[in-house]
LUMMIDO-134343 format. One line per field, with one value per residue (C-alpha): residue in three letters; y, z, x. Coordinates in steps of 0.5 Angstrom, whole numbers, always signed. Layout:
<recs>
lumlum (ALA / ...) $
yy (Y / ...) $
zz (Z / ...) $
xx (X / ...) $
</recs>
This chain:
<recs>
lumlum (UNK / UNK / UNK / UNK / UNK / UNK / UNK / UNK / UNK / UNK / UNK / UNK / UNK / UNK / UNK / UNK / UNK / UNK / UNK / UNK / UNK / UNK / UNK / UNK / UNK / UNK / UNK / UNK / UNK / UNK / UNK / UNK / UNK / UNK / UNK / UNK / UNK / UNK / UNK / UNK / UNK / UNK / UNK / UNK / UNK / UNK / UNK / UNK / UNK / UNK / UNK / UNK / UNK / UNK / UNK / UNK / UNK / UNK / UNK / UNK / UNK / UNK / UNK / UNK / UNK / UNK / UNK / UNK / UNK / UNK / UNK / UNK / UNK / UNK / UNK / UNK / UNK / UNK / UNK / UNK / UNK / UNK / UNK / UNK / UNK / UNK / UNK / UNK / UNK / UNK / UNK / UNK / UNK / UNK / UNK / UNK / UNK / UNK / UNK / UNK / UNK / UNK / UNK / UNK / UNK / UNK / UNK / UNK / UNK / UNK / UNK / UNK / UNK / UNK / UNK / UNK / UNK / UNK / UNK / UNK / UNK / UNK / UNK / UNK / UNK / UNK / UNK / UNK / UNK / UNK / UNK / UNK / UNK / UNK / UNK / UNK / UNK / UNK / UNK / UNK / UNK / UNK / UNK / UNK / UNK / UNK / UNK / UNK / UNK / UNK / UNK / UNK / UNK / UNK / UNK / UNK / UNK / UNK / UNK / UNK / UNK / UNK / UNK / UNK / UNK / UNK / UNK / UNK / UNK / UNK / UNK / UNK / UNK / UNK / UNK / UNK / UNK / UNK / UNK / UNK / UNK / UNK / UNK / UNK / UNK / UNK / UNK / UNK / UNK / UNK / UNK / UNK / UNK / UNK / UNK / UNK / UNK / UNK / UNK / UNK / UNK / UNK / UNK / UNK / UNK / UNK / UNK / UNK / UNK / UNK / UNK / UNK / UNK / UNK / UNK / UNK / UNK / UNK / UNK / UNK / UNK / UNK / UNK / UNK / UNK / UNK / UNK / UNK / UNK / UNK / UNK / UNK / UNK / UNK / UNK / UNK / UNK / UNK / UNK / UNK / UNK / UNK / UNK / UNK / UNK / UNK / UNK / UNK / UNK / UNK / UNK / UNK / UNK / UNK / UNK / UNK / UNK / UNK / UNK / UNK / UNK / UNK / UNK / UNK / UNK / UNK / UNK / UNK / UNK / UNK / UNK / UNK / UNK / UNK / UNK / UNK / UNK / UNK / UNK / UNK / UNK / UNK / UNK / UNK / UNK / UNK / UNK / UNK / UNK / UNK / UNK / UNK / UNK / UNK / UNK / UNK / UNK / UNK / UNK / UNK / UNK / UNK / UNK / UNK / UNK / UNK / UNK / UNK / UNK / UNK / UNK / UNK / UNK / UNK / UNK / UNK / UNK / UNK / UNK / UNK / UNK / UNK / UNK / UNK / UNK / UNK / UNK / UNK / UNK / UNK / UNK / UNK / UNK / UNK / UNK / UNK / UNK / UNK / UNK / UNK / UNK / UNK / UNK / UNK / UNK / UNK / UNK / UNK / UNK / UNK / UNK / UNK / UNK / UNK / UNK / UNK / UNK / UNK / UNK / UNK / UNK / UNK / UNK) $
yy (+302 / +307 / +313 / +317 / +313 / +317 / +315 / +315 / +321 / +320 / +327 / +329 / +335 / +342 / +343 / +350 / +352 / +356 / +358 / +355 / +359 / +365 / +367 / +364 / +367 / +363 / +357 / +357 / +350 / +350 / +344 / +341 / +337 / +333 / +334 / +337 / +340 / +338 / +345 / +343 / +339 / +339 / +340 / +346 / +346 / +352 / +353 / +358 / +360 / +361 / +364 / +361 / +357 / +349 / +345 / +341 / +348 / +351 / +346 / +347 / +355 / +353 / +348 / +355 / +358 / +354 / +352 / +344 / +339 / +338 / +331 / +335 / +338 / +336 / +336 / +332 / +333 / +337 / +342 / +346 / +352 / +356 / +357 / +360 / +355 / +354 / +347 / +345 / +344 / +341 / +342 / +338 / +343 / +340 / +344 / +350 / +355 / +357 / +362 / +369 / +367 / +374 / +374 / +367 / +371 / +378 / +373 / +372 / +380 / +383 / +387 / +382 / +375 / +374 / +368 / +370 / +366 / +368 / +364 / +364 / +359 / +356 / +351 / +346 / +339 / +333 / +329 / +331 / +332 / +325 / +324 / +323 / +326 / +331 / +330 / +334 / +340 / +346 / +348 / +355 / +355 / +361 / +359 / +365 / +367 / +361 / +360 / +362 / +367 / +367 / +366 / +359 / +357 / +359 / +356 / +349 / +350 / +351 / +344 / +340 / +343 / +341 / +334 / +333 / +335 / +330 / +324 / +326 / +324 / +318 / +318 / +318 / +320 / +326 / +327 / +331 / +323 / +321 / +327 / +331 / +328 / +322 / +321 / +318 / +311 / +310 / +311 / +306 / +300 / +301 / +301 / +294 / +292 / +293 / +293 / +293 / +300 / +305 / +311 / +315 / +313 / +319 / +318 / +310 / +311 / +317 / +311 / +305 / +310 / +312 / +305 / +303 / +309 / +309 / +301 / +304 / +308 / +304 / +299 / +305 / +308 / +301 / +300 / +307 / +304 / +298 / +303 / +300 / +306 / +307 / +301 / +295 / +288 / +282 / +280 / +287 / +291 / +297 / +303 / +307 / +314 / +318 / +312 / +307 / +301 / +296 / +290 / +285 / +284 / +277 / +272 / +268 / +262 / +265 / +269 / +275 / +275 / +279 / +284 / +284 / +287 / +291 / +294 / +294 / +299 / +303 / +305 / +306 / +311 / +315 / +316 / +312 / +306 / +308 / +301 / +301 / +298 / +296 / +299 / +293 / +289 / +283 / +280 / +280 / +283 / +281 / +281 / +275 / +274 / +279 / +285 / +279 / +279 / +286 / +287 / +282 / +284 / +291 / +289 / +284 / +288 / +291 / +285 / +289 / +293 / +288 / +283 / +290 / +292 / +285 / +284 / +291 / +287 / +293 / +291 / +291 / +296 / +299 / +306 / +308 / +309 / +315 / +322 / +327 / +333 / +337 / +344 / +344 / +352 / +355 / +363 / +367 / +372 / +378 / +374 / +367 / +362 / +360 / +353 / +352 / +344 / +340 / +333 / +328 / +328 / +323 / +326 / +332 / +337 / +338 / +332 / +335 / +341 / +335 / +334 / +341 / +344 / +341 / +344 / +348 / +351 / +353 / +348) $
zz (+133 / +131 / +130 / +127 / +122 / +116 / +109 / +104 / +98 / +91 / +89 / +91 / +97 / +93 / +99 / +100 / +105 / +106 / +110 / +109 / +112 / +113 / +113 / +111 / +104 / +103 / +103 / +99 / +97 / +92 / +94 / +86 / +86 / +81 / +82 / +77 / +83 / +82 / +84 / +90 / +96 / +103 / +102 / +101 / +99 / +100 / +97 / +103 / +102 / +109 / +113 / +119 / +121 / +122 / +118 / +124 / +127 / +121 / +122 / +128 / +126 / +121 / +125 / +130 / +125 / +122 / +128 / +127 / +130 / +128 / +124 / +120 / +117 / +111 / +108 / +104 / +108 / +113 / +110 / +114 / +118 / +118 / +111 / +105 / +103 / +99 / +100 / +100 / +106 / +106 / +111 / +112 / +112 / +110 / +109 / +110 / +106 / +104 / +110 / +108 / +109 / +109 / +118 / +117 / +114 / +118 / +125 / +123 / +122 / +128 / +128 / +133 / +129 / +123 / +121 / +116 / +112 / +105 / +101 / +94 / +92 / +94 / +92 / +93 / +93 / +93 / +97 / +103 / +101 / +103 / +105 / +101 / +95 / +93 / +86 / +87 / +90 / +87 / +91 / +91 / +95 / +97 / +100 / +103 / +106 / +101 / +104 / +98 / +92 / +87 / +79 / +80 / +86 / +82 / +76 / +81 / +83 / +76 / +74 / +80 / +79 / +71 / +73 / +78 / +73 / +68 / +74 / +79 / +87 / +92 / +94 / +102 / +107 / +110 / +117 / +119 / +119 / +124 / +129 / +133 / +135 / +131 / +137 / +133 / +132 / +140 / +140 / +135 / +139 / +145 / +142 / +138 / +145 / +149 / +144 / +149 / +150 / +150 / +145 / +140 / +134 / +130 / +134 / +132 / +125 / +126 / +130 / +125 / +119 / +122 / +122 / +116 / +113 / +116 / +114 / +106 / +107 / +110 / +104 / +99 / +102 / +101 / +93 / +93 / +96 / +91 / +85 / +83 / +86 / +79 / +76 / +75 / +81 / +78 / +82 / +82 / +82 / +78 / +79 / +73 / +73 / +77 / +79 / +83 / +80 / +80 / +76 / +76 / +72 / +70 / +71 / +77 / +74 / +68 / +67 / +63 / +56 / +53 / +49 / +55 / +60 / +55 / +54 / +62 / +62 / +57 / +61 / +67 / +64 / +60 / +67 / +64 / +70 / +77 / +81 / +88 / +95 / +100 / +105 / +110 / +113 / +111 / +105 / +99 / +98 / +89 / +90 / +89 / +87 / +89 / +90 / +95 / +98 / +100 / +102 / +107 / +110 / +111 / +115 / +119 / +121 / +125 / +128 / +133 / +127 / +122 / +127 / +130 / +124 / +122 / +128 / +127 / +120 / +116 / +109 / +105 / +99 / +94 / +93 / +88 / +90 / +85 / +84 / +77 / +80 / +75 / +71 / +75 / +75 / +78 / +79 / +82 / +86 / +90 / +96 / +95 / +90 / +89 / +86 / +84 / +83 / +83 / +87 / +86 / +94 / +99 / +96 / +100 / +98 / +103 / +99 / +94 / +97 / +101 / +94 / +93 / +99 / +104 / +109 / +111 / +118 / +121 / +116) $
xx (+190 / +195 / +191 / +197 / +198 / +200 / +196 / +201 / +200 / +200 / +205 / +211 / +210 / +211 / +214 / +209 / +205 / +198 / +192 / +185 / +179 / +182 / +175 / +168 / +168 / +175 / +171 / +164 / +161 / +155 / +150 / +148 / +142 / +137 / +130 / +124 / +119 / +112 / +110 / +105 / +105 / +106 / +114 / +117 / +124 / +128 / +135 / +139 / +145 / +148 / +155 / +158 / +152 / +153 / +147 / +143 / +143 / +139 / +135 / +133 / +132 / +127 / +123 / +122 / +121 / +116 / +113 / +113 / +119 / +125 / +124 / +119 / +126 / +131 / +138 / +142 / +148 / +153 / +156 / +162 / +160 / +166 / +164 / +160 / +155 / +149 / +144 / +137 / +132 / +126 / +120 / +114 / +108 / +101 / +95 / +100 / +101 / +109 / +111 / +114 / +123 / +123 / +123 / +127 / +132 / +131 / +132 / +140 / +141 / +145 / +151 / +153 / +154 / +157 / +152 / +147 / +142 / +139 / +134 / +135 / +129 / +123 / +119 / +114 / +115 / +110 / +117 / +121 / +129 / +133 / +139 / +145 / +140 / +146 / +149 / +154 / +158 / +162 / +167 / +171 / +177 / +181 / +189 / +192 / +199 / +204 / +210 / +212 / +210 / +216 / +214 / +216 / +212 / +205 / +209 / +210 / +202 / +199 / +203 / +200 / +194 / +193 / +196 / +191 / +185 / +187 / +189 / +185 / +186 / +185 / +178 / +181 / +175 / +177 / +179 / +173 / +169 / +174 / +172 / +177 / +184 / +180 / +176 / +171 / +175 / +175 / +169 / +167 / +172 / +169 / +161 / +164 / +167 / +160 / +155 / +150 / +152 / +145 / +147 / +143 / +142 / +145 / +152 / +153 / +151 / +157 / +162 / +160 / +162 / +168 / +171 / +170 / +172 / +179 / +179 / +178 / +183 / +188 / +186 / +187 / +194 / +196 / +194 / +198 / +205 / +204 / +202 / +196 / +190 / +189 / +191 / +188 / +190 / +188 / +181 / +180 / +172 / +171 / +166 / +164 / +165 / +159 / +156 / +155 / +155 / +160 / +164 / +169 / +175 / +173 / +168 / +170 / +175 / +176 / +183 / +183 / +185 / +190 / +186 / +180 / +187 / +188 / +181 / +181 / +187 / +185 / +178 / +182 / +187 / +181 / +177 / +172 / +172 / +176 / +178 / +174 / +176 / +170 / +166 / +167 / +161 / +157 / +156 / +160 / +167 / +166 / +173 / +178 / +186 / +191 / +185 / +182 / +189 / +191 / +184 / +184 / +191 / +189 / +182 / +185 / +189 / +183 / +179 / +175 / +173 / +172 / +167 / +164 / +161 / +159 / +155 / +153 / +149 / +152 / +152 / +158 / +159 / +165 / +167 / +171 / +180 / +181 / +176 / +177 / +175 / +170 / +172 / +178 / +181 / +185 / +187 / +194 / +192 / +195 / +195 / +194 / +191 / +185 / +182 / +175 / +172 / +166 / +167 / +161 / +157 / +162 / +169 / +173 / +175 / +181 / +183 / +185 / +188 / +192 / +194 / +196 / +200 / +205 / +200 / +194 / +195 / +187 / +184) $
</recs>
């Protein structure tokens, strides 16, 4: 498998570099959740914002703290440690009453360590938070050190920036799910070629994922060399924007009208569907003609991937080829640039800024 494989871009590159994460505070993510608190119950949820501090190990801090194991923890997802991030918690404390945050905050204070840990609310819950619970992040993204800072650099970014609003980018899985030197896909091929290999269950979720993420990408940076990431294939299957629910472009048999083409095409061109690619695994692909077609090239392509992940019973799902990132801003700065958006949960914000700059030394 080639690991250097390059996914195709949808803009031109503008040819002007910058750095991410220069420091935490270049690099602030708002988790965005929907939940009406009950008020009572053994869960507490917690909104903490936290600097410089990986998730799991916060988690880990909490259930000190708490003096409960660590499975009686919660978050919806990982977040970036070299970062300012805000996002829920919840711990499971039946028949306790809610503990005083203030010495879990005070155990991060030292003039030593640039982690810190806020608690910004509290309440009481009658459900532990789950996985995947999240609806939204907000990110704030300050891009320092630009290659180029004239007037017609700004006036180049603030143009990509509008285009990108209004047209939205791939949907590609960022490089962090494939882990370091995407090391995460060998390891996915040599769990799929001895399946009986003992490993933990959090780790072959891990590898499991990185394969069919880097298949979807695959199949999306083709649909972007043939010109059709946002556009309608013949077979194809759409996902409404901000959710997940899916339909076909036609009934099995029947060819679309000309008039129901034509609505299709306008949905797509106002944001309001997006076309989807598969989430490899068993089951139903729902796609057919061409879309079935260049699917079922690009998986091929795979074989260990493909049948590794059959065997490993996972379910076939769809995922949508384009994001509209939400309340898009921008703002020039003395040293940089900065952006600000919101992504629904599963979309990366590096893919945005991939968009954006021709390249982000440190990120």
């Amino acid at each position: 498998m080639d690991k250097d494989y390059s996914f195709k871009r949808v803009y031109q590159p503008l040819n002007i570099s910058a750095k991410i994460k220069s420091q935490a505070e270049d690099f602030i993510v708002e988790e965005n959740i929907t939940v009406e608190f009950s008020g009572d119950g053994e869960h507490c949820w917690l909104y903490l914002k936290k600097r410089e501090c990986n998730t799991d190990w916060v988690a880990q801090q909490l259930a000190r703290y708490c003096d409960v194991k660590k499975q009686a923890v919660s978050y919806a997802g990982l977040k970036d440690r070299h970062a300012v991030t805000s996002q829920w918690f919840s711990v499971q404390l039946p028949g306790r009453a809610t503990p005083d945050w203030t010495g879990f905050e005070n155990s991060f204070s030292s003039d030593e360590s640039d982690e810190s840990v806020q608690v910004l609310q509290s309440f009481r819950h009658s459900k532990k938070l789950q996985r995947g619970a999240l609806k939204s992040n907000r990110f704030t993204i300050t891009l320092r050190e630009l290659s180029d800072c004239s007037e017609d650099a700004f006036d180049l970014l603030a143009q990509r920036c509008d285009a990108i609003a209004a047209d939205g980018v791939p949907n590609y899985f960022g490089e962090q799910r494939f882990g370091l030197s995407r090391n995460n896909l060998d390891k996915a091929e040599q769990l799929f070629l001895k399946p009986r290999y003992k490993l933990a269950k959090h780790k072959r979720g891990l590898y499991l994922s990185a394969a069919r993420s880097w298949m979807f990408n695959c199949i999306l940076s083709e649909r972007i060399k043939s010109g059709v990431w946002n556009t309608r294939l013949p077979g194809d299957v759409f996902m409404l924007d901000g959710k997940s629910a899916c339909f076909k472009d036609a009934v099995e048999g029947h060819e679309l009208s000309d008039d129901e083409a034509d609505a299709l095409d306008k949905r797509l061109a106002c944001n309001e569907i997006h076309p989807t690619a598969i989430l490899w695994g068993e089951g139903d692909t729902m796609t057919e003609s061409q879309a079935a077609e260049l699917e079922s090239r690009v998986i091929d392509q795979f074989p260990v991937f493909r049948d590794g992940l059959i065997a490993a019973r996972l379910q076939a799902q769809r995922r949508a080829c384009r994001v509209i990132p939400d309340r898009f801003t921008y703002t020039r700065q003395a040293d940089g640039f900065e952006v600000s958006f919101t992504l629904p949960k599963g979309s990366y914000a590096t893919m945005v800024l991939a968009e954006i700059f021709y390249a982000l030394p440190g990120s």
